[in-house]
C-alpha positions in Angstrom: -36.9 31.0 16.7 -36.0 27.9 14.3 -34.0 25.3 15.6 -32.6 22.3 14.0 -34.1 18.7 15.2 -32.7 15.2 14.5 -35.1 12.7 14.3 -33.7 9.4 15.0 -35.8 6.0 14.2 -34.5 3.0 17.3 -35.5 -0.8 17.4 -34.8 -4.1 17.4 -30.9 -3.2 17.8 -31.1 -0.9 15.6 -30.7 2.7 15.0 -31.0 5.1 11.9 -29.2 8.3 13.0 -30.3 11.3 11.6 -27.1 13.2 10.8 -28.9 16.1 8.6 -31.7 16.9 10.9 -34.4 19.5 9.7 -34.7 23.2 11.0 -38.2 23.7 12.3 -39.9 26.4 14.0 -40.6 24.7 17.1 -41.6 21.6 19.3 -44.9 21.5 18.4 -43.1 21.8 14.5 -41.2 18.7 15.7 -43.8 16.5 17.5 -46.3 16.9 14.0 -42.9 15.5 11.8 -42.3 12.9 14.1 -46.1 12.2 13.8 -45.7 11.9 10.1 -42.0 10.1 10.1 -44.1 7.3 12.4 -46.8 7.2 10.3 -44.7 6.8 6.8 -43.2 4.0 8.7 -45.6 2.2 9.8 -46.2 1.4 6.2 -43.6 -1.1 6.6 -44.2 -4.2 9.2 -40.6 -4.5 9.9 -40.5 -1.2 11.7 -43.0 -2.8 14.1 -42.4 -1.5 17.4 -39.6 0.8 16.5 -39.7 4.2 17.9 -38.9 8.2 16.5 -36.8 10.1 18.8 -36.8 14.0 17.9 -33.6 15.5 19.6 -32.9 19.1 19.6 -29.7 20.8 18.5 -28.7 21.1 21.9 -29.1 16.9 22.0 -31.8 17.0 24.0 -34.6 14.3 24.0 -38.1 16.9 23.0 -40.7 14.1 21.9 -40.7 10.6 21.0 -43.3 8.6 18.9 -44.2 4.5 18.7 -44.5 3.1 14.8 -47.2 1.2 15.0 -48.1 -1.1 12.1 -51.5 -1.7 11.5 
């Protein structure tokens, strides 16, 4: 069954809220997005030690992954 997830992108006192979310078919959906979102970002050094948070629709914490610059 599709769900929605949020994925959320935290550091350095900040946070960028997703609000739109994307409807995938599953954790394991999730976890390879937030593997992708943390990866896109690490392109940029500022997001150096940030983290993605993927949150379900019932706003439950499901995986969370490190941006890690290289």
């Amino acid at each position: 069954m599709n769900k929605r997830y949020f994925f959320h992108v935290v550091g350095d006192d900040h946070t960028r809220e997703d609000k739109r979310g994307k409807v995938l078919s599953g954790v394991q959906a999730a976890s390879l997005q937030a593997t992708v979102t943390a990866t896109e970002l690490a392109k940029e050094p500022e997001y150096q030690g940030f983290m993605v948070y993927v949150v379900d629709e019932a706003g439950h914490q499901v995986v969370r992954r490190s941006v890690v610059t290289g």
